[in-house]
C-alpha positions as CSV (number, residue, x, y, z in Angstrom):
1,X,136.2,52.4,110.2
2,X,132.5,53.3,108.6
3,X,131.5,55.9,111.5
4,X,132.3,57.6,114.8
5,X,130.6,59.1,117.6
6,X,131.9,61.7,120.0
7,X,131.0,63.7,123.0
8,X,132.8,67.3,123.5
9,X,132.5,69.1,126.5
10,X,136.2,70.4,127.5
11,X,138.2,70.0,124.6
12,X,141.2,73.0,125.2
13,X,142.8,75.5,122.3
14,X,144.7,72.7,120.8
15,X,142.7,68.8,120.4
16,X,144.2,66.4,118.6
17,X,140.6,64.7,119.2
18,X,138.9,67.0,116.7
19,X,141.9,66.9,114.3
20,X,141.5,63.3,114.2
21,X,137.4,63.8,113.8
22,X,138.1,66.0,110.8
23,X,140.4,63.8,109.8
24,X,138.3,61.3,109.8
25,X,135.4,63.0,108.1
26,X,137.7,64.2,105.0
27,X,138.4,60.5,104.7
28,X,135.1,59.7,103.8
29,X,133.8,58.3,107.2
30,X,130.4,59.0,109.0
31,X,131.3,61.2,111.8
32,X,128.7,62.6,114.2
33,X,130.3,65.2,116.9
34,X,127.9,66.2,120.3
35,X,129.4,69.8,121.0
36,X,128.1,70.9,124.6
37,X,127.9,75.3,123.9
38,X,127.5,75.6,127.7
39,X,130.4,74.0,128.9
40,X,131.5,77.0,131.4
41,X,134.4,79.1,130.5
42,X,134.5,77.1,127.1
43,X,131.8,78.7,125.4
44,X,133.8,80.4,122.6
45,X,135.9,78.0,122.1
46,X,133.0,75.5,122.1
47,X,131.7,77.4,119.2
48,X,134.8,77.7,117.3
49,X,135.2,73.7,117.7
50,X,131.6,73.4,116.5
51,X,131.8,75.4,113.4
52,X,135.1,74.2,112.3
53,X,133.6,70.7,112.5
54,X,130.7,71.8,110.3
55,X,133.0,73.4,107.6
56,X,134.6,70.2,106.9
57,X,131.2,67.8,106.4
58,X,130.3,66.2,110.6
59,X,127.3,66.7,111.9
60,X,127.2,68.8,114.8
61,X,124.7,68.3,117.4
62,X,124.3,70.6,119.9
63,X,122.1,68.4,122.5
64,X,118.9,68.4,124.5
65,X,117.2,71.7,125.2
66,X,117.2,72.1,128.8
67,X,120.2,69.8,129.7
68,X,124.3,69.8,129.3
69,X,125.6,66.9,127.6
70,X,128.4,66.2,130.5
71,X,128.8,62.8,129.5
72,X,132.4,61.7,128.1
73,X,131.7,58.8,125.7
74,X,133.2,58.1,122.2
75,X,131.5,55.4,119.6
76,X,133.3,53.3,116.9
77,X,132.0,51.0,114.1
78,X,134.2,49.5,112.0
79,X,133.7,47.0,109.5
80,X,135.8,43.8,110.1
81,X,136.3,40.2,108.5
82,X,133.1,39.0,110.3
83,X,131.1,41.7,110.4
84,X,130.6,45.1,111.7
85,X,131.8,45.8,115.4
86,X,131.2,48.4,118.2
87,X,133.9,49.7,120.3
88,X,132.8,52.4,123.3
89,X,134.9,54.4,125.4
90,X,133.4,55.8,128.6
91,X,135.5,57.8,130.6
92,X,135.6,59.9,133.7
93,X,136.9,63.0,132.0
94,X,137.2,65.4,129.5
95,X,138.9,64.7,126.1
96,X,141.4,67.7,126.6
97,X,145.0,67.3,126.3
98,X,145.6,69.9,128.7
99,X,143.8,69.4,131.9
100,X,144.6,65.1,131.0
101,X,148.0,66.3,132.2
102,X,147.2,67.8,135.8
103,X,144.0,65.8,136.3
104,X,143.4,62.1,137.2
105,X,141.3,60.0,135.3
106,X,140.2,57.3,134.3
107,X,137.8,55.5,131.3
108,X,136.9,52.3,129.8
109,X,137.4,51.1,126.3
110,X,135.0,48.2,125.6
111,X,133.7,46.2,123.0
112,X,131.1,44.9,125.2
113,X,128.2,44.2,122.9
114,X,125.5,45.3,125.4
115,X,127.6,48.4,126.4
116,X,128.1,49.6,122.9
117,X,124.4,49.0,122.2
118,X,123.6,51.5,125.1
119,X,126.2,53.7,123.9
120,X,124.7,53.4,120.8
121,X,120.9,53.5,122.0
122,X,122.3,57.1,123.9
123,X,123.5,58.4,120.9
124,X,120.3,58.6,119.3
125,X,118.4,60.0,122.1
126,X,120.8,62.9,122.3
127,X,120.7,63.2,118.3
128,X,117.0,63.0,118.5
129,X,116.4,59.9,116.9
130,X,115.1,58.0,119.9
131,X,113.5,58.8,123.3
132,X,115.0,55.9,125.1
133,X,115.0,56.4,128.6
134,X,116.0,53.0,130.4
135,X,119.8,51.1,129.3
136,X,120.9,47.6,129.6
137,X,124.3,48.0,131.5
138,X,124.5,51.6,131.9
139,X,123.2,54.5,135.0
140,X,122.2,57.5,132.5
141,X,121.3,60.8,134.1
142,X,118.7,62.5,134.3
143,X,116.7,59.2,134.4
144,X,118.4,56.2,136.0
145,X,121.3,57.4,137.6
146,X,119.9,58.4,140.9
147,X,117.7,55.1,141.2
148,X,120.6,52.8,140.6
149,X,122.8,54.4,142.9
150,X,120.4,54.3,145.6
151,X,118.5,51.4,144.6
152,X,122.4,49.8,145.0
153,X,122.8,51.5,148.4
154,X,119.7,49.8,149.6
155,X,120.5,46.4,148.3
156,X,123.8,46.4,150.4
157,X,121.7,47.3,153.7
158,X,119.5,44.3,152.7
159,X,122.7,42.0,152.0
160,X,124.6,43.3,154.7
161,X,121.4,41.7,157.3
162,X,122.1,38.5,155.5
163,X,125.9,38.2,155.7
164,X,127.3,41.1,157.6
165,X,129.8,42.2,155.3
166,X,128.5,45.2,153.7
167,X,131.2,47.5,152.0
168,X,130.5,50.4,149.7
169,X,133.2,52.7,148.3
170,X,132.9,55.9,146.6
171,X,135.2,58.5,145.1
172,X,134.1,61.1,143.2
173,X,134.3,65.5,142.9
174,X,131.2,65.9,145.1
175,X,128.6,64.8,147.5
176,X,125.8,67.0,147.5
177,X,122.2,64.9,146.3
178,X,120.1,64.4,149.8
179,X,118.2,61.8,148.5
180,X,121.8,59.7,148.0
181,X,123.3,61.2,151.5
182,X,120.3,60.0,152.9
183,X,120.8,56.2,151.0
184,X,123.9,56.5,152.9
185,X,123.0,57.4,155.9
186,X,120.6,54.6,156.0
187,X,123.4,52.1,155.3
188,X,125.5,53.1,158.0
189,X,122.8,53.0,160.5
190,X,122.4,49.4,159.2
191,X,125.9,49.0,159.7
192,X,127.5,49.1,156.7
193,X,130.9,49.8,156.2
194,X,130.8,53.2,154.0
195,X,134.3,55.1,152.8
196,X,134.0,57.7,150.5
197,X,136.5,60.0,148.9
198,X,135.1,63.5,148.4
199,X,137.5,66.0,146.8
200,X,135.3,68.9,147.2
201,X,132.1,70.0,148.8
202,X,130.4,66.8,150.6
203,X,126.9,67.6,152.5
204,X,127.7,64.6,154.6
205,X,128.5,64.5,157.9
206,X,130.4,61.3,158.6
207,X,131.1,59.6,162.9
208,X,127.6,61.1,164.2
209,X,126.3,58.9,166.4
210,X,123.4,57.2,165.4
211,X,124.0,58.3,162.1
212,X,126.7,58.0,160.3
213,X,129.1,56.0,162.6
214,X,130.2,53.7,159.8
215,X,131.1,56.4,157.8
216,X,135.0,57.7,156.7
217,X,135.4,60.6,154.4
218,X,138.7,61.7,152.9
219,X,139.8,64.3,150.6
220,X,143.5,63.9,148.6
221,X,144.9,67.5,147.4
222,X,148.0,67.0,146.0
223,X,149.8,67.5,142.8
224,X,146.8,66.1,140.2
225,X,143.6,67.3,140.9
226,X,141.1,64.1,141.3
227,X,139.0,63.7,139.3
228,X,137.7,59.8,138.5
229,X,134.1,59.3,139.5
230,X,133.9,55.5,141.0
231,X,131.3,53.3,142.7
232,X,131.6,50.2,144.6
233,X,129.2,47.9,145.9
234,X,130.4,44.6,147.9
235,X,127.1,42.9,146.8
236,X,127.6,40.1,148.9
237,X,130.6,39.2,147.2
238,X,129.1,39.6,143.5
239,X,130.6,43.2,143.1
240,X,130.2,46.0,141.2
241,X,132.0,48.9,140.3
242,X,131.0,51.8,138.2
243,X,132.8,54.6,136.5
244,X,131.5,57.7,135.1
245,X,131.3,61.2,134.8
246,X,128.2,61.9,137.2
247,X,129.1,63.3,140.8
248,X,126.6,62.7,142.9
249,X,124.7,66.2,143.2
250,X,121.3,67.6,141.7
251,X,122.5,69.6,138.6
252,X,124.4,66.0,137.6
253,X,121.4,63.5,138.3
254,X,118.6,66.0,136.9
255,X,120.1,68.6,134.8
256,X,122.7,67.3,132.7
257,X,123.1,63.7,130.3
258,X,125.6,61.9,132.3
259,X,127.1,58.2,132.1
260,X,128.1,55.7,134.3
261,X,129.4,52.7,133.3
262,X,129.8,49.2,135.0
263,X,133.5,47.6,135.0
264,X,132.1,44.0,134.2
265,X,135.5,42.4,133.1
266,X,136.5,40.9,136.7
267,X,140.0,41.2,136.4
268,X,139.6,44.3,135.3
269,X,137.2,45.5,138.1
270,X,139.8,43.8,140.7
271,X,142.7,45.9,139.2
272,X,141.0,48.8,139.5
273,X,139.7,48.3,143.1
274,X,143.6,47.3,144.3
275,X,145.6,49.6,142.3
276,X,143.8,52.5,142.2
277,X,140.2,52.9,144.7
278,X,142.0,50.8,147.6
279,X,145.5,52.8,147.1
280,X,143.6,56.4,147.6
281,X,141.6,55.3,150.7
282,X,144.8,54.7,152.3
283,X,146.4,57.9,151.7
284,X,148.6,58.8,154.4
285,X,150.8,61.5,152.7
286,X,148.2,64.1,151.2
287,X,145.0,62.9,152.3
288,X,142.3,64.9,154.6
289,X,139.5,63.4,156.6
290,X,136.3,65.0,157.3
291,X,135.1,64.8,161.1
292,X,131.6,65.0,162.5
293,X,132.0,69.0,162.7
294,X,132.4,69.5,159.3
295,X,136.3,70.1,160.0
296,X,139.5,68.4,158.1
297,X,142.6,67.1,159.7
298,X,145.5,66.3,158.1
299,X,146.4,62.4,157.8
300,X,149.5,60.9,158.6
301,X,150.8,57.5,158.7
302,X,150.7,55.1,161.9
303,X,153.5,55.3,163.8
304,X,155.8,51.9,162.2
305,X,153.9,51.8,158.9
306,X,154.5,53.2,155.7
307,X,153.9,56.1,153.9
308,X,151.3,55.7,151.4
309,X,151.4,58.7,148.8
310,X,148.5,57.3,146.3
311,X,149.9,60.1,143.3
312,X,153.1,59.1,143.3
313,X,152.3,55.8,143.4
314,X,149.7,56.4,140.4
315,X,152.7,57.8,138.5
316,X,155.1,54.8,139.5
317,X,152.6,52.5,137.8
318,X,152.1,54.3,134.5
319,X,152.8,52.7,131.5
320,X,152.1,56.1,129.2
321,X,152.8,59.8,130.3
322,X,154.7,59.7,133.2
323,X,156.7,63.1,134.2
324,X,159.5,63.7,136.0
325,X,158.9,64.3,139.5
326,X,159.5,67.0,141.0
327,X,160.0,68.1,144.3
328,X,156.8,69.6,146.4
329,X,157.5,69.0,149.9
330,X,156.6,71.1,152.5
């Protein structure tokens, strides 16, 4: 390895991410570190992190004036047999060892050479060595995020009048932005099919007539929080999916850097729609849908079908940290 790259936002008492930073630095490699001071309830901490870092040789950055650096992205270059490589991680949340355990998540670890180079091209700007403002493959808040998300809504209205199969899915914290609300209100009222899963606040009203009809919101709140930030788009059957650490409200499009990264690897992109977006949508054991009052009723199954708990299901499926259940029925 010659040099890494790392964002810290949340990083908790105890990281074995810094460790391996310092780690790394003692070793002789180039390590930069992108300590966020404002992360909420973290500040000390934050600090600490930061000066610890600094005792043992990495450069600390401490961001852009004006903006948090929200963003959850790790850069590695390593010099191989045939040459040097890039390898990216981009993930939906923080690099904390404590909330990894009672959170969901999810992130991408890529050696995608246009990725990294965005990754890379990011980097800079929040170091101060570039002002790039426009990517290849990623959404980068506070300039494009916003426009590709709606720009994306509004090409599935237009491919939905050509083949009538629109479909957009979203999960993600919150739904608060008006200018994407109203992206999605304009789809519906095309008649696209829109299903979102909100965990918290969501501005959105979904089944108003004449509105929203198209619409489905759900909430789970169960063991793990959620937490993954994804976005779909049908796209007339050339899809797209996108994972990230931007919800969809003002302060994360315009206030803070955030990332969202497309899942471009198709088997990938199809395990990730069937395993994990599709399984949540059809919660029927802890999932909540919003109605056109602003109200939540409880979901349960269809009389004859199964019950679909998406957690536990999430759990049954890991390959890495998987506890032992325990019992929380009420």
């Amino acid at each position: 390895m010659v040099a890494i790259k790392q964002t810290l936002y949340r990083v908790g008492n105890e990281s074995p991410v810094v460790d391996a930073l310092m780690t790394a630095r003692k070793n002789g490699k180039q390590v930069t570190a992108v300590v966020e001071l404002k992360a909420r309830f973290d500040e000390e901490r934050n600090i600490n992190w930061a000066e610890a870092l600094e005792d043992v040789g990495v450069h600390v950055v401490y961001g852009l004036v004006g903006y948090k650096i929200h963003a959850k992205m790790c850069l590695v270059i390593r010099r191989e047999s045939d040459g040097v490589k890039r390898y990216a991680h981009i993930g939906t949340g923080n690099y904390n060892p404590s909330t990894a355990k009672v959170y969901s998540d999810l992130g991408l670890f890529t050696a995608d050479k246009a990725i990294c180079a965005d990754v890379t091209d990011l980097f800079n700007a929040i170091t101060g060595y570039s002002r790039k403002e426009d990517y290849r493959q990623l959404l980068v808040s506070p300039h494009t995020t916003r426009s590709g998300i709606v720009g994306r809504v509004d090409r599935e209205i237009a491919r939905h009048k050509e083949s009538g199969d629109g479909y957009i899915a979203f999960k993600m914290n919150q739904l608060v932005d008006k200018e994407c609300i109203e992206a999605l209100y304009r789809a519906s009222q095309a008649g696209v099919r829109v299903r979102l899963q909100i965990r918290g606040i969501c501005c959105l009203r979904p089944g108003v007539p004449g509105v929203s009809e198209t619409i489905d919101v759900t909430s789970i709140v169960g063991r793990f929080l959620e937490h993954p930030r994804m976005f779909y788009f049908r796209n007339g059957g050339d899809d797209e999916l996108f994972i990230g650490s931007a919800d969809l409200m003002p302060r994360n499009l315009d206030r803070r850097v955030e990332v969202l990264v497309p899942v471009r690897e198709k088997d990938l992109r199809e395990t990730l729609l069937r395993d994990m977006l599709d399984v949540h949508l059809t919660d029927s054991r802890k999932s909540w849908r919003l109605l056109s009052d602003g109200t939540y009723r409880r979901i349960t199954p269809e009389e004859g079908k199964p019950v679909i708990d998406s957690q536990k299901i999430m759990m049954q499926r890991s390959t890495g940290w998987n506890p032992p259940e325990r019992s929380d029925e009420r």
